[in-house]
C-alpha positions, 0 to 999 in steps of 0.5 A: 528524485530518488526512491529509498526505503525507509528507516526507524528515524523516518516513522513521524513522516509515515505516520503523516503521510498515512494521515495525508492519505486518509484524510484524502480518502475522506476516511481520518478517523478511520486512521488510527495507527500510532506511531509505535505500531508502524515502528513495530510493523516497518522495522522488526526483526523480520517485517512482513510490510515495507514502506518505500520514499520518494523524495525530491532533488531537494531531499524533501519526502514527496510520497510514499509506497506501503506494500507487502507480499502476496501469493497466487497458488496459481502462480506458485509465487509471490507478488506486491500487494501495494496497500498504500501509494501517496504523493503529496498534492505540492508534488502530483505531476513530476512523476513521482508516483509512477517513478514509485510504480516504476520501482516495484515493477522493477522489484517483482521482476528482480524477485521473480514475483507474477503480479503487483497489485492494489485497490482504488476507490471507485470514485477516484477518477483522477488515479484509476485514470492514471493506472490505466494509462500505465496499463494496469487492468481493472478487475471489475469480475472480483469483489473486495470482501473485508471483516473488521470489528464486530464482524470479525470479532463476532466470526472469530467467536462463532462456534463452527464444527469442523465436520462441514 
């Protein structure tokens, strides 16, 4: 097993491994980025998101880590957010995902980064399970909030005055 960034020639396996997730997620048709976007995004000349591979002694891709950076103004530092942690169902229980885990501790620790963090579904049994027993806490005193579409169109066009 080894752990690797990924490079430009790795795109068509991200792009499916999104697609494996999402259609886990039970959410495909909400998976709409297209291969050049994760081109654009992973591998411009300054990234702003990452995107880690696990891969089998055999060298086969076995999951993957999407991830970025974040800041607490309580900290005054960044940390990981990890937007996406995938292991193919062939793979599940070798480790890989927290071997994936494993290396981004490692990098917020290396980095001086307070905190790596991501979300779960709530019906996610088996990986909210599996976080925990790594010692991750639920922060059940915080809502997720998110605007997309119409919402964030219609805000974006709200006229505001600034004297509020």
């Amino acid at each position: 097993m080894r752990i690797r960034r990924a490079v430009a020639e790795d795109v068509p396996t991200i792009h499916q491994l999104i697609r494996d997730l999402a259609l886990y997620e039970r959410a495909l048709e909400m998976a709409r980025a297209t291969p050049e976007q994760l081109r654009e995004s992973f591998f411009s000349a300054a990234p702003n998101v990452f995107c880690d591979l696990v891969e089998s002694d055999q060298r086969e891709v076995a999951g993957f880590a999407v991830w970025f950076l974040n800041y607490s103004t309580w900290t005054g530092t960044h940390g990981i957010f990890l937007e996406d942690l995938y292991v193919k169902p062939e793979f599940r229980g070798r480790g890989y995902g927290t071997d994936l885990l494993v290396h981004l501790a490692k990098e917020c620790v290396a980095n001086g980064y307070h905190r790596l963090k991501w979300s779960v579904l709530d019906w996610n049994r088996p990986s909210i399970d599996f976080y925990r027993s790594l010692g991750a806490e639920t922060l059940d005193e915080w809502t997720e909030f998110r605007l997309t579409g119409d919402a964030l169109t219609a805000l974006a066009g709200s006229q505001h005055s600034n004297d509020d």
